[in-house]
N, C-alpha and C positions, 0 to 999 in steps of 0.2 A: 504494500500500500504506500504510493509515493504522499509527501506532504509538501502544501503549499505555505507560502513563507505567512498567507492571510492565517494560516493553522497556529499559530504560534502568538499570534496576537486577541491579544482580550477586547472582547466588544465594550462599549465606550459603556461608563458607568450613569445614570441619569441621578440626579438631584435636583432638589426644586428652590426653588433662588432662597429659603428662609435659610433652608439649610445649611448651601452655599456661604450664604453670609454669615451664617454663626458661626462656620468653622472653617472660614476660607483660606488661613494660613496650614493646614493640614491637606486641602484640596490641591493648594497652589504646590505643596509637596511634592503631590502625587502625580500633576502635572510634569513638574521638573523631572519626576522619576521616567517619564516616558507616559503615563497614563494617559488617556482622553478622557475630559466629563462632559455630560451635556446636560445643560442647566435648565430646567424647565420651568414654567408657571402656567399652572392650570393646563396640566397634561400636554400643553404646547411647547418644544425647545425654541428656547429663545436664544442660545449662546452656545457653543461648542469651544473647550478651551481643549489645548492640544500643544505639545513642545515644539516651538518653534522649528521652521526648516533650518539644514545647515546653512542657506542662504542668507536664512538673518540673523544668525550669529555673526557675533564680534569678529572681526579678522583678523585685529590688532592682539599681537602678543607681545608684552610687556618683555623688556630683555632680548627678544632675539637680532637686535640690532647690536648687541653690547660686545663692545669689540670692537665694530666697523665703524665707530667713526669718531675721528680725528679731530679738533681743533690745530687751526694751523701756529703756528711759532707767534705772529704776530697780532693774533687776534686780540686781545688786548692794549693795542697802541693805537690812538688815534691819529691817523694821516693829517700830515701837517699842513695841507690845506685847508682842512676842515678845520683845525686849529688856529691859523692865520683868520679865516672867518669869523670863528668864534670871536678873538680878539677883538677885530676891526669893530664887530657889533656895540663889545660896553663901552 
């Protein structure tokens, strides 16, 4: 008997928005674990919450630039024309 990959996933769990709201930091849990809830009121879904696609995850990782980049020798000196400027101004 082959299995399809939908076999391994849990059908979406329903709760009804009072619920929802009493215990949302537990839902939002479950969320983040991979779960889907669909949120109902008056036997109607009105909301389906689900983990985001890899697409809208962050891209940005903190440190993987660290290493690659450089400040050059004089980044700290101001070019003396821009200095001479300054001057002329006060």
């Amino acid at each position: 008997m082959s299995q399809h990959l939908s076999d391994n996933v849990s059908p979406p769990q329903k709760i009804g928005v009072r619920e929802f709201r009493g215990n949302l930091t537990a839902y939002l849990r479950q969320v983040r674990q991979g779960s889907t809830i669909l949120v109902t009121s008056h036997d109607e879904v009105v909301a389906e919450l689900r983990p985001p696609t890899p697409s809208y995850r962050p891209r940005r990782q903190p440190g993987a630039l660290r290493g690659r980049i450089r400040m050059s020798d004089d980044f700290d000196q101001t070019p003396s024309d821009i200095l001479e400027s300054m001057e002329r101004d006060l």
